[in-house]
N, CA, C and O of each residue as an XYZ file, in Angstrom:
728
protein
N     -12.030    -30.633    -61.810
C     -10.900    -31.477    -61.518
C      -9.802    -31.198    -62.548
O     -10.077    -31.216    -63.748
N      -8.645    -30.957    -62.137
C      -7.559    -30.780    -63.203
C      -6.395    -32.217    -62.781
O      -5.897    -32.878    -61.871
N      -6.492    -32.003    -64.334
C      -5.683    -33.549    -64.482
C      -4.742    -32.853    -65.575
O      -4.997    -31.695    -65.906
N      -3.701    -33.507    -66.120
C      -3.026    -33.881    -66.902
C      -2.893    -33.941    -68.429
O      -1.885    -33.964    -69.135
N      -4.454    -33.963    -68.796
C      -4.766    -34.755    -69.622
C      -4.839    -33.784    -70.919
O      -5.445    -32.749    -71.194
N      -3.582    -34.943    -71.813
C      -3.386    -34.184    -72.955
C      -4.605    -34.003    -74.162
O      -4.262    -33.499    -75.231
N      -5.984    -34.413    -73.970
C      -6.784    -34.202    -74.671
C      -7.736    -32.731    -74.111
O      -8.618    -32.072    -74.660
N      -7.334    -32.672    -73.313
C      -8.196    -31.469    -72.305
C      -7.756    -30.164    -73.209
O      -8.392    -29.246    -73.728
N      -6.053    -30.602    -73.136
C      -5.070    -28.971    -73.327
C      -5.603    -29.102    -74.507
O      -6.584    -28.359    -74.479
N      -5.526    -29.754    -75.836
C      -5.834    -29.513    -77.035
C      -7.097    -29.057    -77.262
O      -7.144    -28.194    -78.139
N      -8.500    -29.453    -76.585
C      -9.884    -29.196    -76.930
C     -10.377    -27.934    -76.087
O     -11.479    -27.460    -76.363
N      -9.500    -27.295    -74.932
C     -10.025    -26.235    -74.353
C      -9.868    -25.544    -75.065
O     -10.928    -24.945    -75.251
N      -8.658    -24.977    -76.038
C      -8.777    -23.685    -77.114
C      -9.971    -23.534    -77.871
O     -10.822    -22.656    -78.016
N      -9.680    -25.079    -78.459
C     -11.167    -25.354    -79.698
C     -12.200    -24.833    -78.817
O     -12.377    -23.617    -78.749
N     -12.924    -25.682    -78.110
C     -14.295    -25.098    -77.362
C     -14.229    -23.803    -77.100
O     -15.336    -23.296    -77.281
N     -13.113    -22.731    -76.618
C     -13.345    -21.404    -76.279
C     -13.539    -21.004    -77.969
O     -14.526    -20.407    -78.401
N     -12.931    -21.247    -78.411
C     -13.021    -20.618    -80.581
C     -14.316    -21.011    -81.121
O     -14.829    -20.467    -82.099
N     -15.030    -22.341    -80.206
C     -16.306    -22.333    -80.831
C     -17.663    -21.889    -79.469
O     -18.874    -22.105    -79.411
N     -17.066    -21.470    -78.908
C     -18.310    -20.987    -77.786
C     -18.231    -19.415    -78.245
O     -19.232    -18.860    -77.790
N     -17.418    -18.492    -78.973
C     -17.242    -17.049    -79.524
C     -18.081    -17.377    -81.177
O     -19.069    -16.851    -81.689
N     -17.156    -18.479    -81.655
C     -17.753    -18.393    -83.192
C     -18.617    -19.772    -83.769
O     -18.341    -20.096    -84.924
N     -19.672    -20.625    -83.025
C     -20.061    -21.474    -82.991
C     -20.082    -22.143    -84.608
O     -20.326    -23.347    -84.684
N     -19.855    -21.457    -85.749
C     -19.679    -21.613    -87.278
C     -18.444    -22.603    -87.232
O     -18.242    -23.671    -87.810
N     -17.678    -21.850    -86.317
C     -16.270    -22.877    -86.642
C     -16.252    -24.584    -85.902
O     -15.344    -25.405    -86.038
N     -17.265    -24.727    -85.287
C     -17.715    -26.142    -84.827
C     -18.314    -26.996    -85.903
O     -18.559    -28.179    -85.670
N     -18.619    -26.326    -87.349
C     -19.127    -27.100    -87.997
C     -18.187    -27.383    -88.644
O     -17.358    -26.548    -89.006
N     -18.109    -29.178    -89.041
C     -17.127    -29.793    -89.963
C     -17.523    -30.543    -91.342
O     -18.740    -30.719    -91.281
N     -17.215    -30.861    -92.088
C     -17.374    -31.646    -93.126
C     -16.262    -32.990    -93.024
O     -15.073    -32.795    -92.771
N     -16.933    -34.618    -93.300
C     -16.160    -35.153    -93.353
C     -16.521    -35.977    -95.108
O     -17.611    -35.793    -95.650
N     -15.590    -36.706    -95.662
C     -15.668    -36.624    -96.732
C     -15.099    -38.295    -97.185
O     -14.019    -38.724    -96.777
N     -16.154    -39.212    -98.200
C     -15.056    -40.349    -98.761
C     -16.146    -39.884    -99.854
O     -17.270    -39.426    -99.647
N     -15.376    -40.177   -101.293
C     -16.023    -40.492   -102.311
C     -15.539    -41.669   -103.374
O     -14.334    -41.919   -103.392
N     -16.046    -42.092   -103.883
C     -15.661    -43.092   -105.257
C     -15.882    -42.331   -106.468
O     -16.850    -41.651   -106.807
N     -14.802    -42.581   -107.042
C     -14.480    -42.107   -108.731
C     -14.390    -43.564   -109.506
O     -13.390    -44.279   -109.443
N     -15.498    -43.872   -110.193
C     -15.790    -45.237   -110.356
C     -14.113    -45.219   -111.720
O     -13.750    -44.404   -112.567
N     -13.545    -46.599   -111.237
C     -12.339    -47.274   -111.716
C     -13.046    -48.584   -112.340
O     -13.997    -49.162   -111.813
N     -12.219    -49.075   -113.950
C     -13.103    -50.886   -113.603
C     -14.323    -51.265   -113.894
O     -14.714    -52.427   -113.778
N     -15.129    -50.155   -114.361
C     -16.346    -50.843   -114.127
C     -17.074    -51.626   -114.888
O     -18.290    -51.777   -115.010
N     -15.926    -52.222   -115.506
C     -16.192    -53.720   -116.064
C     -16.484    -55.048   -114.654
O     -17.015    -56.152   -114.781
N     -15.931    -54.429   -113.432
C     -15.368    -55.417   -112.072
C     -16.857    -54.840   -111.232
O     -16.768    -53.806   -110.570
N     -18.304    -55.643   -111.326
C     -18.983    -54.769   -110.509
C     -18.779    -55.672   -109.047
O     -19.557    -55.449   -108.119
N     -18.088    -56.325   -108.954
C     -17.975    -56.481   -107.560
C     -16.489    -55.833   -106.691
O     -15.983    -56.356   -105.698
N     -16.095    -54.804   -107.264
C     -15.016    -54.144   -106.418
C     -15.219    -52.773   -107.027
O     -15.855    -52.329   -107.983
N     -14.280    -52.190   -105.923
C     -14.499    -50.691   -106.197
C     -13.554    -49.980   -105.424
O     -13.637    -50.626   -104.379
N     -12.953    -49.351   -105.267
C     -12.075    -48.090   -104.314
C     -13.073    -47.055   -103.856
O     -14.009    -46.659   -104.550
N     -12.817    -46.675   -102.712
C     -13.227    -45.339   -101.970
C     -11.941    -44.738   -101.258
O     -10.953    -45.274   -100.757
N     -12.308    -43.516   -101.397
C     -11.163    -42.594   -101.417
C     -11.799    -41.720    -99.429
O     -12.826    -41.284    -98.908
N     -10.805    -41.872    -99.194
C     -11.612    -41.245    -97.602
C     -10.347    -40.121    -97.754
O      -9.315    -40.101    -98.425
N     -11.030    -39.114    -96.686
C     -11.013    -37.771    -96.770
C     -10.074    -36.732    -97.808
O      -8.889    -37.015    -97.980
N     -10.536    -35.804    -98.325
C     -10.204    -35.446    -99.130
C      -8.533    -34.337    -99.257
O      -7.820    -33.932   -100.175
N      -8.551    -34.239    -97.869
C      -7.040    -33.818    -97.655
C      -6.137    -35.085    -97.806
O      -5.330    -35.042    -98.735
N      -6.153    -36.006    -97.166
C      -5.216    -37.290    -97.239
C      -5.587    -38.520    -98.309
O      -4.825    -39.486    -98.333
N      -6.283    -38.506    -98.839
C      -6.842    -38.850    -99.935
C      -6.353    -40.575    -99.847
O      -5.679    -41.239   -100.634
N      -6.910    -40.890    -98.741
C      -6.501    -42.314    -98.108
C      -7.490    -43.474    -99.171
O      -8.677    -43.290    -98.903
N      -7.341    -44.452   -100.140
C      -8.120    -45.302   -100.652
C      -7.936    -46.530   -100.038
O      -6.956    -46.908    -99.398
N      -9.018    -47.150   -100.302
C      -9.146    -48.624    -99.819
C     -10.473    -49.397   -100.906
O     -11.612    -49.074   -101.245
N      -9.544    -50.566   -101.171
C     -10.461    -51.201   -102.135
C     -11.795    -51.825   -101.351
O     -11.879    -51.685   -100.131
N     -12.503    -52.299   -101.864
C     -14.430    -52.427   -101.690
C     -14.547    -53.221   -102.292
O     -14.395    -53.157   -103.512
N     -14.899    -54.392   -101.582
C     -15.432    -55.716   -102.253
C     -16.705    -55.741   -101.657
O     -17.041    -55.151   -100.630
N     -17.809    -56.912   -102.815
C     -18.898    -57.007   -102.401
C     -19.501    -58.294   -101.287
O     -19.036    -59.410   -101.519
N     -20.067    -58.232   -100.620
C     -20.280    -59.565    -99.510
C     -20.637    -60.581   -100.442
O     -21.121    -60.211   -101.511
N     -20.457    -61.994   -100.189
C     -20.583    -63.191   -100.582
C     -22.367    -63.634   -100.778
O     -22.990    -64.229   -101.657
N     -22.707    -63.059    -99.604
C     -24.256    -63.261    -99.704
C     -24.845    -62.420   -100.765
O     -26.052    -62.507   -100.986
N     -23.926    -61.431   -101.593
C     -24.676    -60.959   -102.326
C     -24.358    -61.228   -103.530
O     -24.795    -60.584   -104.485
N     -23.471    -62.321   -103.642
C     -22.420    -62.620   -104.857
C     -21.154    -62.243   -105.167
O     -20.404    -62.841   -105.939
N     -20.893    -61.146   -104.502
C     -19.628    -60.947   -104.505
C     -18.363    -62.071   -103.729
O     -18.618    -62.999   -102.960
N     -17.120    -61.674   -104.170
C     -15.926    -62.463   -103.868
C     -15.700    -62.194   -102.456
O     -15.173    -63.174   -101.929
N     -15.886    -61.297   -101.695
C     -15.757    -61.035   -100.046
C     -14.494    -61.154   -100.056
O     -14.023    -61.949    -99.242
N     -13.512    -60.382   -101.007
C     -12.156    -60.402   -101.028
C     -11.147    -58.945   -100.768
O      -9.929    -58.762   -100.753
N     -12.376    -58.032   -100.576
C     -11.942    -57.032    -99.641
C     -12.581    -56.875    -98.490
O     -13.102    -57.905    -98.064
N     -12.698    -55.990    -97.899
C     -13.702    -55.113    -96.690
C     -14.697    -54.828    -97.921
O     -14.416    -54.719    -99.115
N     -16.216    -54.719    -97.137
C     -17.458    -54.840    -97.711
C     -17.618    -53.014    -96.999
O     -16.880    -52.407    -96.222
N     -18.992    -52.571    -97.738
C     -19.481    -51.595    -96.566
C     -19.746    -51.810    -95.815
O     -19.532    -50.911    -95.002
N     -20.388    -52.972    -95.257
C     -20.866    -53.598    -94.022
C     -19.861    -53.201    -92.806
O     -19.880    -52.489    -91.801
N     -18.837    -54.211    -93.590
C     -17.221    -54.283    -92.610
C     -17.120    -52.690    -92.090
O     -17.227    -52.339    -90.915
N     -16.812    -51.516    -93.622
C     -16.754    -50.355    -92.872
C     -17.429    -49.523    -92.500
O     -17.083    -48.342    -92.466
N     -18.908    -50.098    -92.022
C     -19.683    -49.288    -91.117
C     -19.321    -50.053    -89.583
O     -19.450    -49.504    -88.489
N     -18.933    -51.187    -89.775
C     -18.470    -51.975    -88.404
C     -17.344    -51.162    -87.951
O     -17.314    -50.808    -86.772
N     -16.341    -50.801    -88.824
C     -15.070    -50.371    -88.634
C     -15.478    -49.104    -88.148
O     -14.897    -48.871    -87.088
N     -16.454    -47.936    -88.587
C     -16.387    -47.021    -88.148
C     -16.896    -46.858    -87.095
O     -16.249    -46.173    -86.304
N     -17.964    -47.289    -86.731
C     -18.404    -47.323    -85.303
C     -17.069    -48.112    -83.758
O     -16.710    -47.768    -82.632
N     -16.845    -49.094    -84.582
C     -15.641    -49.351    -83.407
C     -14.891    -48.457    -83.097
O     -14.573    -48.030    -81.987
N     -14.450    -48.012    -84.621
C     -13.292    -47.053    -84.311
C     -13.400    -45.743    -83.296
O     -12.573    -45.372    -82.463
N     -14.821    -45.100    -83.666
C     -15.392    -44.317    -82.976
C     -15.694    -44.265    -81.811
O     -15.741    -43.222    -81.159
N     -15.907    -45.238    -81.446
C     -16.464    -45.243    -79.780
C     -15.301    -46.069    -79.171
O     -15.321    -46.426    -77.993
N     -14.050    -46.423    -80.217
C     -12.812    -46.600    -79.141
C     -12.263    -45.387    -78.698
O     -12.004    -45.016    -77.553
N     -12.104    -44.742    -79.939
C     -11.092    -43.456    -79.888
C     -11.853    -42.513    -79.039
O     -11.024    -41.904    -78.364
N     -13.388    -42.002    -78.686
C     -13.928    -41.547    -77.915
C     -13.829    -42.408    -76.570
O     -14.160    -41.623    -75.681
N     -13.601    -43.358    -76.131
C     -13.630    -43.602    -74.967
C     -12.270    -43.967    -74.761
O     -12.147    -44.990    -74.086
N     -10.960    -43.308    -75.233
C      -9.773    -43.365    -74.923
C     -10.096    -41.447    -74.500
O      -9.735    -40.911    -73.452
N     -10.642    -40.940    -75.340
C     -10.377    -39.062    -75.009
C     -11.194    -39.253    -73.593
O     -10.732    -39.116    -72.460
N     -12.329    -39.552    -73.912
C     -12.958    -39.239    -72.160
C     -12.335    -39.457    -71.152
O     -12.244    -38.687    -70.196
N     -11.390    -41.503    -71.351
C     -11.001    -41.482    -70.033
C      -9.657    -40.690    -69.941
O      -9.573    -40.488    -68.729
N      -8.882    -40.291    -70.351
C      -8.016    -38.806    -70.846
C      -8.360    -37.920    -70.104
O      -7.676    -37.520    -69.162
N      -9.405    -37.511    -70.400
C     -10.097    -36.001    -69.674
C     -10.541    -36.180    -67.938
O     -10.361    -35.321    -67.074
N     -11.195    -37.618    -67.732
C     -11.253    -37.867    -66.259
C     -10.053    -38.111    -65.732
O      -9.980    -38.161    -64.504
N      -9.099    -38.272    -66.374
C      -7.306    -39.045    -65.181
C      -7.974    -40.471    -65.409
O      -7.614    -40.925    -64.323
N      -8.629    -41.460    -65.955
C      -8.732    -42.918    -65.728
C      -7.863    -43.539    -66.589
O      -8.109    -43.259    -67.762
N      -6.808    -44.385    -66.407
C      -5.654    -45.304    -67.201
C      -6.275    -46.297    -67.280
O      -6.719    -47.012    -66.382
N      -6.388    -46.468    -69.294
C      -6.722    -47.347    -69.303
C      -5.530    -48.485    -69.655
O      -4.457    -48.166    -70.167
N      -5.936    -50.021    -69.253
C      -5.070    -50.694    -69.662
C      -5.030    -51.653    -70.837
O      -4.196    -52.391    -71.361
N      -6.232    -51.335    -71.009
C      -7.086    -52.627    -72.573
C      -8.117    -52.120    -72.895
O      -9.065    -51.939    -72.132
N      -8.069    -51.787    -74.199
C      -9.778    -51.410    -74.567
C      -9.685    -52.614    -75.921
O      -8.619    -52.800    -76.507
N     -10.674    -53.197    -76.205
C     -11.454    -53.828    -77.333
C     -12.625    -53.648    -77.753
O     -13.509    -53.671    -76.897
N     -12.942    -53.456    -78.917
C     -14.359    -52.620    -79.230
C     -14.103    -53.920    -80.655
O     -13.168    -54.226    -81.395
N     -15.389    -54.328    -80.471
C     -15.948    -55.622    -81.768
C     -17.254    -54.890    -82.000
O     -17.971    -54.465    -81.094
N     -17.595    -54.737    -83.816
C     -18.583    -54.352    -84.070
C     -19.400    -55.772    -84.546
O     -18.767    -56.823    -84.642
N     -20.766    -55.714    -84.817
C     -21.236    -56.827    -85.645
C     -22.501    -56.762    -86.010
O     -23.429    -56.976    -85.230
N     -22.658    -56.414    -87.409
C     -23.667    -55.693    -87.849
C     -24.698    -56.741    -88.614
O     -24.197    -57.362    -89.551
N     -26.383    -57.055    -88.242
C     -27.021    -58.052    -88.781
C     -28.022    -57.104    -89.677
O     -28.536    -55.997    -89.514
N     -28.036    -58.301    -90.908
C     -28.809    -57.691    -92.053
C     -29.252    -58.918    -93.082
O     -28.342    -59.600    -93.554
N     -30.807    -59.257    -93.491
C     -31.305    -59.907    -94.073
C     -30.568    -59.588    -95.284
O     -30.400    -58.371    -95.359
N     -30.109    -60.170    -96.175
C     -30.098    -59.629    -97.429
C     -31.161    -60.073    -98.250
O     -30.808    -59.673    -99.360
N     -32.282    -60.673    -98.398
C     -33.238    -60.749    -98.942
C     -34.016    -59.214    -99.403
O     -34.949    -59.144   -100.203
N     -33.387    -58.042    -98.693
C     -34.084    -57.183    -98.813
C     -33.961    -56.297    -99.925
O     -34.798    -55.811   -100.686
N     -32.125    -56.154    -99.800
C     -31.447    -55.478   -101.168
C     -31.225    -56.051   -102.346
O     -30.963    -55.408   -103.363
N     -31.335    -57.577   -102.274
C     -31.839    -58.358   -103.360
C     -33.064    -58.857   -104.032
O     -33.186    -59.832   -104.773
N     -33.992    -57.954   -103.607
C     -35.385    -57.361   -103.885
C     -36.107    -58.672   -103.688
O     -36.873    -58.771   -104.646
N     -36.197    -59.446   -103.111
C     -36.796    -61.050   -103.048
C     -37.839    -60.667   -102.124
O     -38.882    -61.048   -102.655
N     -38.096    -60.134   -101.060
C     -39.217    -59.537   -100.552
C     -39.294    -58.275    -99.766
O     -38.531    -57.672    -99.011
N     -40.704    -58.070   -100.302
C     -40.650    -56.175   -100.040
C     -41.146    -56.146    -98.518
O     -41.568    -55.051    -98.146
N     -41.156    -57.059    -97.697
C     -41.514    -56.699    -96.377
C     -39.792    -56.861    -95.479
O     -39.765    -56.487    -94.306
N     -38.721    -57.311    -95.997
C     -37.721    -57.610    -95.814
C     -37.085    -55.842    -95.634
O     -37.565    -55.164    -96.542
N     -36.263    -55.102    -94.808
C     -36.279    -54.239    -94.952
C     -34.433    -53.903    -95.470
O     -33.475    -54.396    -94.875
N     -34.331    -53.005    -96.636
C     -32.799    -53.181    -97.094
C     -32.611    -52.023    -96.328
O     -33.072    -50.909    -96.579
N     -31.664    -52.461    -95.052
C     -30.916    -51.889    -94.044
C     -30.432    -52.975    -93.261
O     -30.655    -54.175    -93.424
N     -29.544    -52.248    -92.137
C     -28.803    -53.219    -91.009
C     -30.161    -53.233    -90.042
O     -30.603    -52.167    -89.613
N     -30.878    -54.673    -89.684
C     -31.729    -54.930    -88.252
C     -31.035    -54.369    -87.631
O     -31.177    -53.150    -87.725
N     -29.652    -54.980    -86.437
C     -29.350    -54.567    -85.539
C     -27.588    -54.177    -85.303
O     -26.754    -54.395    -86.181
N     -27.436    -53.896    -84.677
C     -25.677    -54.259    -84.384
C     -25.774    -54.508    -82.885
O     -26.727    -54.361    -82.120
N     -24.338    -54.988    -82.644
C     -23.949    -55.665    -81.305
C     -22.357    -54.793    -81.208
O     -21.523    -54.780    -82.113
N     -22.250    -54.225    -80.104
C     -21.007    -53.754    -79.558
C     -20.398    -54.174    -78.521
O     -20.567    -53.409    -77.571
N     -19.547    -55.362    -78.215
C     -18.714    -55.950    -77.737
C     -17.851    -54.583    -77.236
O     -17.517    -53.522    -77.763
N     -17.659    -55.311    -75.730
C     -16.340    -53.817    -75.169
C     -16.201    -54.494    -74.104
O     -17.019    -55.053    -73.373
N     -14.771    -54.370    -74.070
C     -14.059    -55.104    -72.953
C     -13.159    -53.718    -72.694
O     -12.896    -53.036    -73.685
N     -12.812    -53.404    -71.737
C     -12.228    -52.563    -70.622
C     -11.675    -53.089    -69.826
O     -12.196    -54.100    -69.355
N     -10.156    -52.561    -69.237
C      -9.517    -52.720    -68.177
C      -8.736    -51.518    -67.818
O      -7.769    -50.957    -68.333
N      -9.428    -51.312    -66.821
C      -8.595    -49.846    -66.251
C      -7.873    -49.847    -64.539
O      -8.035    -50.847    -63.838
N      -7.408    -49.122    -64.223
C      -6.612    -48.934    -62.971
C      -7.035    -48.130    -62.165
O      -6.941    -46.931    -62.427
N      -7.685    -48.618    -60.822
C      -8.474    -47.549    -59.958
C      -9.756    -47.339    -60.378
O     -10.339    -47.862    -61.328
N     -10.062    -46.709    -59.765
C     -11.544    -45.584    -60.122
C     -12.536    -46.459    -60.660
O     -12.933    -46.417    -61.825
N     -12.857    -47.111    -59.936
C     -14.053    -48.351    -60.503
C     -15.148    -47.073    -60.374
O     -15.755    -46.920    -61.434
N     -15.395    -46.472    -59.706
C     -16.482    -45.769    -59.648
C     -17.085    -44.796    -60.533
O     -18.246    -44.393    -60.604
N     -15.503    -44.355    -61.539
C     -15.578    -43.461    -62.390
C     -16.177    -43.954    -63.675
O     -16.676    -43.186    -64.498
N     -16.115    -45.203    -63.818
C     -16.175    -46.481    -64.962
C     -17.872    -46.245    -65.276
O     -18.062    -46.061    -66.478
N     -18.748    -46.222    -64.699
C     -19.959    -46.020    -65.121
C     -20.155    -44.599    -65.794
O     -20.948    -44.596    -66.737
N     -19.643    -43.554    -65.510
C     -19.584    -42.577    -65.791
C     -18.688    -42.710    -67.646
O     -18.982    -42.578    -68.834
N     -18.076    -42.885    -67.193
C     -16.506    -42.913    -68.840
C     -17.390    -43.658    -69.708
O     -17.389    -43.095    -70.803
N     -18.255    -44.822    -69.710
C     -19.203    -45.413    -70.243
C     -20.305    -44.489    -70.572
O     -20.272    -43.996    -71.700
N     -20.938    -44.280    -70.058
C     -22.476    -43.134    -70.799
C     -21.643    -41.866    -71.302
O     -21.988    -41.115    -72.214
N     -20.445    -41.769    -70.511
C     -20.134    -40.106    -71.585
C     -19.247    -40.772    -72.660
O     -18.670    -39.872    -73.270
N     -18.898    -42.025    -73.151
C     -18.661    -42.600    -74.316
C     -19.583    -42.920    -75.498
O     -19.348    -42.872    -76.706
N     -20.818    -43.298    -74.760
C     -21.939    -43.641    -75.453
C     -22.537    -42.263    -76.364
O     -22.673    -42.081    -77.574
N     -22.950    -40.992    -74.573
C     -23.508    -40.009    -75.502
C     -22.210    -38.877    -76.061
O     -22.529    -37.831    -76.626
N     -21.037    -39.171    -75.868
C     -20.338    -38.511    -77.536
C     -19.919    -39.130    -78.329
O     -19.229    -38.419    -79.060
N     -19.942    -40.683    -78.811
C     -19.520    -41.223    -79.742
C     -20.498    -40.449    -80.871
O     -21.665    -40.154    -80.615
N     -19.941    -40.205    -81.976
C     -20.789    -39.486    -83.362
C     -21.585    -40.412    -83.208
O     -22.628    -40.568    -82.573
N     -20.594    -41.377    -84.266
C     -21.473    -42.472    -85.056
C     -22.399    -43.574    -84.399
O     -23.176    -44.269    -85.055
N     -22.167    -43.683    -82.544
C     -22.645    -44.511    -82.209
C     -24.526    -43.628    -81.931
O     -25.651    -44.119    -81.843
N     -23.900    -41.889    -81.865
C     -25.360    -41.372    -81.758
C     -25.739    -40.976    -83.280
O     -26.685    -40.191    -83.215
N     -25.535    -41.107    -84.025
C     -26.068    -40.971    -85.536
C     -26.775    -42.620    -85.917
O     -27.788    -42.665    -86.614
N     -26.283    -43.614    -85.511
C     -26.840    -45.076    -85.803
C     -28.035    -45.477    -84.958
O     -28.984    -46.169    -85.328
N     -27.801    -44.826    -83.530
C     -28.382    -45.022    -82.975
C     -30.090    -45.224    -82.919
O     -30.706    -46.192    -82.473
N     -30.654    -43.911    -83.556
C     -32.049    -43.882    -83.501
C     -32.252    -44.661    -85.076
O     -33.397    -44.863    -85.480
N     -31.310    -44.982    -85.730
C     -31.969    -45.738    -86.931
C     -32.078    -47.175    -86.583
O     -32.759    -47.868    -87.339
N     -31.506    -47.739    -85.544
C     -31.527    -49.477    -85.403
C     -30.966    -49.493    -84.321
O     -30.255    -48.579    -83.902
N     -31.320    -50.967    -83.490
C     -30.842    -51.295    -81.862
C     -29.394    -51.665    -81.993
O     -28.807    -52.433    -82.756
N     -29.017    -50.928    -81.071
C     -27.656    -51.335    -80.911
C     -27.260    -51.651    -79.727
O     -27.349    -50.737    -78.907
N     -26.698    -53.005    -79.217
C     -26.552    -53.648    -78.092
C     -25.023    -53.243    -78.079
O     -24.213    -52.990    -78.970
N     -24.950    -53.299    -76.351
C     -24.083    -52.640    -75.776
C     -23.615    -53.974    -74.894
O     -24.104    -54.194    -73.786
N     -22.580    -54.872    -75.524
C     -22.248    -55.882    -74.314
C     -21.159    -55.756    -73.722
O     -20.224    -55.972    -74.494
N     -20.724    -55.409    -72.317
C     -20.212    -54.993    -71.621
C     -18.757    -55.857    -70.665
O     -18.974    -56.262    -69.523
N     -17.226    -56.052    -71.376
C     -16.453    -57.008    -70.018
C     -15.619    -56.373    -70.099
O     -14.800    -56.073    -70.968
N     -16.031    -55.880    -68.089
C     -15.127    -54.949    -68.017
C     -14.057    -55.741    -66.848
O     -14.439    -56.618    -66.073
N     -13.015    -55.344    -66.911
C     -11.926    -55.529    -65.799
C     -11.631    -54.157    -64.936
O     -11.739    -53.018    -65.389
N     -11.221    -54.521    -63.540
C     -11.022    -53.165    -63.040
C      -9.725    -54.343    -62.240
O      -9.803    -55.496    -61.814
N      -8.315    -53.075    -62.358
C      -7.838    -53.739    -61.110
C      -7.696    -52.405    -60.193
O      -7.619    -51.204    -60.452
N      -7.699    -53.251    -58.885
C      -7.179    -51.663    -57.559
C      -6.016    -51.774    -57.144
O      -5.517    -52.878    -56.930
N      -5.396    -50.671    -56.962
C      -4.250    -50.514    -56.821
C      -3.789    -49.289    -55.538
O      -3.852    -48.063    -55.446
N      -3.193    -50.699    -54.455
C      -3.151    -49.940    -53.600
C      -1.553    -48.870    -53.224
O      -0.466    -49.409    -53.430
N      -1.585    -47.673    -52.787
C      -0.789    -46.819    -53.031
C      -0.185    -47.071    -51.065
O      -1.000    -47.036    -50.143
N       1.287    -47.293    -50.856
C       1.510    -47.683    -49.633
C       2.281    -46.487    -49.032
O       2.656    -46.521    -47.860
């Protein structure tokens, strides 16, 4: 099917450059901390990627004593997975012709903290589960909508890198309107 779609024109070069030199498909992505402060152990900066050298301060969650007066890691593992499986399910529906008219992606990540605060060793220090809230509204093509969904799911990175480590619920409100052409 040929469509339009300005994510197609940009990724057909790439895919032909990595179906000849499959090396050039491999990427590195990059945040590090250069500890600042560390008189302050409840904050911190991380520096995300190393070309744009984007920082954002790091506060610690409340449940763990910290002030909860920045974004936690928690927050930006929430953040990255939303972000991820928005921006992937804006390229897919791109690549099918589907307009979307609303996307919302809510992350919400559950975690005992009894675990990383060493209080009991059967407590496990990781995230139990997350919950992915997604609301959709698109134009036409209700039929295509099941489809733009599983090929969101299986290319989101981060939603398939999280995936086999913990359940991740997928709750689903979608809108479709039809639109008739006279």
């Amino acid at each position: 099917m040929k469509t339009s779609s300005i994510v197609r024109k940009r990724q057909e070069p790439l895919m032909q450059e990595y179906l000849k030199q499959p090396t050039k498909a491999w990427v590195t992505d990059v945040a590090f901390v250069e500890g600042k402060n560390l008189d302050k152990p409840f904050q911190t900066e991380v520096c995300i990627n190393e070309e744009l050298q984007e920082s954002f301060g790091i506060g610690v969650h409340r449940a763990l004593g910290g002030l909860h007066d920045m974004p936690n890691p928690g927050d930006m593992l929430c953040a990255t997975l939303a972000s991820c499986f928005e921006s992937t399910l804006r390229m897919i529906a791109d690549r099918l012709g589907i307009k979307l008219k609303y996307t919302y992606v809510k992350v919400e990540a559950q975690v005992d903290v009894r675990g990383t605060l060493m209080m009991d060793k059967n407590v496990p220090v990781a995230f139990q589960s997350m919950d992915l809230y997604l609301k959709v509204d698109i134009e036409n093509m209700q039929n295509k909508l099941p489809l733009l969904l599983k090929a969101t799911e299986n290319c989101c990175v981060i939603f398939q890198t999280l995936k086999p480590a913990l359940p991740i619920r997928i709750k689903h409100e979608l809108e479709m309107e039809e639109t008739v052409e006279l």
